[in-house]
C-alpha positions as CSV (number, residue, x, y, z in Angstrom):
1,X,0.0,0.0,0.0
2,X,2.5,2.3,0.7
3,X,4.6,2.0,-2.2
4,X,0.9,2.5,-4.7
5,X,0.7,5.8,-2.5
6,X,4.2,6.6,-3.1
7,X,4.0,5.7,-6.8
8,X,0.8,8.3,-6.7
9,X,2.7,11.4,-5.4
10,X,5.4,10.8,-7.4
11,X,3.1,10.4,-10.7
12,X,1.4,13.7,-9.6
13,X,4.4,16.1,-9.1
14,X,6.0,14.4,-11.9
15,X,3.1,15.5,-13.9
16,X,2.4,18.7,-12.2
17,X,6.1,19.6,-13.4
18,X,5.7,18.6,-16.9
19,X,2.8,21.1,-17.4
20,X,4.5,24.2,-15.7
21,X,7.5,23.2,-17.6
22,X,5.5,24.0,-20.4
23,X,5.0,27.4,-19.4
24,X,8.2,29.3,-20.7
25,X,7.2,27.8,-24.1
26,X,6.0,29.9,-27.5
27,X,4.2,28.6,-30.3
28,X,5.1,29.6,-34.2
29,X,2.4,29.1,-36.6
30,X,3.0,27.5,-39.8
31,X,0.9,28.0,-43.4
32,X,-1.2,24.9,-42.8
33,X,-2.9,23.5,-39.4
34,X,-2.4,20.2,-40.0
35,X,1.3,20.3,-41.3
36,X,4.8,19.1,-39.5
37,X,8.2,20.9,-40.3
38,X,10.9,18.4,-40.7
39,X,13.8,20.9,-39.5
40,X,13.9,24.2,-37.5
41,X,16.9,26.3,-36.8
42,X,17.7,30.0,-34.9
43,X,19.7,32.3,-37.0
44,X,23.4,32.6,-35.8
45,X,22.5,36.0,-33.9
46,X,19.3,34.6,-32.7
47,X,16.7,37.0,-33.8
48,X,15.1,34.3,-36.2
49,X,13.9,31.4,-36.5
50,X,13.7,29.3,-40.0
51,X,11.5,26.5,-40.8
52,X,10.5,24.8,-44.0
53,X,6.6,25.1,-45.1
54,X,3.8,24.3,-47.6
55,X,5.3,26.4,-50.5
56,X,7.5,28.5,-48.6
57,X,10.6,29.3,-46.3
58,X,9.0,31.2,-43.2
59,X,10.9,32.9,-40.9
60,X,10.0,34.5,-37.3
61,X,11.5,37.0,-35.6
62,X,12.1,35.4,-32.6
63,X,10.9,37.3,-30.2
64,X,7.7,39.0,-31.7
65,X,6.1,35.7,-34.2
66,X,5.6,38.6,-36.7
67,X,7.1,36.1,-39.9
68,X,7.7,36.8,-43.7
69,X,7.5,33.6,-46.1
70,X,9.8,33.4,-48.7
71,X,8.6,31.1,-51.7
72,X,9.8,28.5,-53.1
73,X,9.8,27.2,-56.9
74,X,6.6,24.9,-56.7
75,X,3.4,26.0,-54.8
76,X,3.0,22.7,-53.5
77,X,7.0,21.7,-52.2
78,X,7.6,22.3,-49.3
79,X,11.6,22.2,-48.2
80,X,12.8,19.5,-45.9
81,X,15.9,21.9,-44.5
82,X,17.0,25.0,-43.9
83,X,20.3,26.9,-43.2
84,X,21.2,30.3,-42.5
85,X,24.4,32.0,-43.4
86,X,26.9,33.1,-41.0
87,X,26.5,36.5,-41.1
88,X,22.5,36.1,-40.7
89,X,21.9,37.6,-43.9
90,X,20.6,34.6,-46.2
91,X,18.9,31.6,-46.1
92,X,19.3,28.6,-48.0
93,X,17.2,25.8,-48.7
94,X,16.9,23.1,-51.7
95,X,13.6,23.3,-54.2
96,X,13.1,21.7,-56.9
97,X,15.6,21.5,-59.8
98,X,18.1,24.3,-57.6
99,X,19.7,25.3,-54.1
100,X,17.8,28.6,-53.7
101,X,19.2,31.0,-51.4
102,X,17.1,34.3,-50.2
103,X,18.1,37.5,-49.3
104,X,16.4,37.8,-45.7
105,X,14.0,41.0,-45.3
106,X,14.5,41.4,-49.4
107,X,12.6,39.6,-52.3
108,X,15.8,38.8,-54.1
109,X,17.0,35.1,-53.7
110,X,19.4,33.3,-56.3
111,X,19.1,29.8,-57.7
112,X,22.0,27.6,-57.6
113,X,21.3,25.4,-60.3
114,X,21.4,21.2,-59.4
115,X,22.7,18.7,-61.7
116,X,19.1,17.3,-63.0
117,X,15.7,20.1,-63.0
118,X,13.9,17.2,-61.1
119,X,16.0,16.8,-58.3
120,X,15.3,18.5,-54.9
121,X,18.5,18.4,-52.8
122,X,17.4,17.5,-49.0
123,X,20.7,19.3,-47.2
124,X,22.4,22.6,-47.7
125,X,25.0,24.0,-45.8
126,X,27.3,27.2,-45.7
127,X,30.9,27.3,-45.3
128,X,32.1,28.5,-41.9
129,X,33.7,31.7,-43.9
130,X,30.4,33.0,-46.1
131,X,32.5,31.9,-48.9
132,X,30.4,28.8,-50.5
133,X,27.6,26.9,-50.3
134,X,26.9,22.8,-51.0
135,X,25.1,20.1,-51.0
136,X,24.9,16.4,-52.2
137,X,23.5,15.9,-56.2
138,X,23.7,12.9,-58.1
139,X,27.3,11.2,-58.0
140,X,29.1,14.2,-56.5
141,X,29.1,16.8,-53.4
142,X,28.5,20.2,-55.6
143,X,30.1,23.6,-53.8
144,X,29.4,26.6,-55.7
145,X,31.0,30.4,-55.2
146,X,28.6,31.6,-52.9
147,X,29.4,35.0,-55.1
148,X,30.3,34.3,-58.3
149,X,28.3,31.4,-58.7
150,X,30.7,28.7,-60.2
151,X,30.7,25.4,-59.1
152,X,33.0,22.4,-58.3
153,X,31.5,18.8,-58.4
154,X,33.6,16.7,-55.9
155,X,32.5,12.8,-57.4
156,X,31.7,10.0,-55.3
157,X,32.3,6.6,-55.6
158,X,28.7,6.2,-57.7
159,X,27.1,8.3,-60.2
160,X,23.3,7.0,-58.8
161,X,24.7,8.3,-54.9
162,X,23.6,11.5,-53.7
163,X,25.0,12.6,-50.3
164,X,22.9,13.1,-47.5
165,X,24.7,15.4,-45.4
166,X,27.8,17.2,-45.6
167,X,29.8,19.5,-43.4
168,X,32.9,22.2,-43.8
169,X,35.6,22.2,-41.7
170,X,35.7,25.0,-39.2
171,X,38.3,26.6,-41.9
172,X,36.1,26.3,-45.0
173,X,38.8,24.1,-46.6
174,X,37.6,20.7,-46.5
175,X,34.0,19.4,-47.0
176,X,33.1,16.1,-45.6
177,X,30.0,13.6,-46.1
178,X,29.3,10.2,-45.8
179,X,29.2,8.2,-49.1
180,X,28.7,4.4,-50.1
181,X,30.8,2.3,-47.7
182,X,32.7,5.3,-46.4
183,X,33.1,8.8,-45.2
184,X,35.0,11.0,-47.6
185,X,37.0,14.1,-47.3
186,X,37.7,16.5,-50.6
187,X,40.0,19.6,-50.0
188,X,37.9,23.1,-51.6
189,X,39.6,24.3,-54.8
190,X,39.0,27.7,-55.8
């Protein structure tokens, strides 16, 4: 008996803790009631927050939910991730066919064209530096010239692989991603 009463207090405050836990939480809306963002990130500085969504990259400020959408190629894609640039001023995200990357509180964004117009790359990333921007196509890791646009394809083992993920070294002179059977390493040319 005593350890059912003891199993009861404890189930009480436990719960009781869970729901004023709850309290220093905030809610951000997204386009439709019903849908789940795959991947959330703050900005670097932390006054945004970035979130993939029916049709559209929204982001929040975060500390007022006032958001601006930023849309993507289809009406009906919505992006699986999201990356901000170091300095805060850009986001990334793939769509369909491109990398696009917006200018945040502009209307201008630039399309970083992929290797086929129906491929939708799932992971983008910036280099620690600004200097370029990746992500994982169709037998290679592409890096583009975040400025001039040019790109490098770096191959991988397959022509039918696309990378998943990929990360810079904290220098911005490597790139790294895991590949068929192996994680690979490819030194940035200019």
């Amino acid at each position: 008996m005593n350890k059912f009463l003891l199993f009861l207090l404890v189930s009480y405050f436990g719960f009781t803790t869970i729901l004023l836990g709850q309290v220093n939480s905030t809610s951000y809306s997204t386009r439709l009631k019903n849908e789940t963002p795959n991947y959330a990130e703050f900005s670097n500085d932390g006054k945004y927050i970035a979130a993939g969504v029916f049709g559209a990259i929204r982001i929040w400020e975060a500390n007022t939910n006032l958001f601006k959408d930023y849309k993507t190629k289809m009406k009906n894609e919505t992006p699986l991730f999201v990356c901000f640039s170091p300095d805060c001023k850009y986001i990334a995200s793939g769509v369909f066919g491109a990398v696009r990357v917006w200018e945040i509180n502009t209307e201008n964004f630039t399309d970083y064209e992929v290797k086929f117009k129906n491929e939708t790359p799932n992971f983008v990333c910036f280099s620690p530096n600004g200097e370029y921007i990746a992500t994982g196509i169709y037998g290679a890791v592409r890096v583009w010239s975040f400025k001039s646009g040019e790109f490098v394809d770096y191959p991988t083992k397959f022509k039918n692989e696309a990378p998943k993920y990929l990360k810079f070294s904290s220098d911005s002179q490597f790139i790294v991603a895991g590949i068929y059977g192996e994680v690979r390493t490819w030194k940035i040319t200019n």
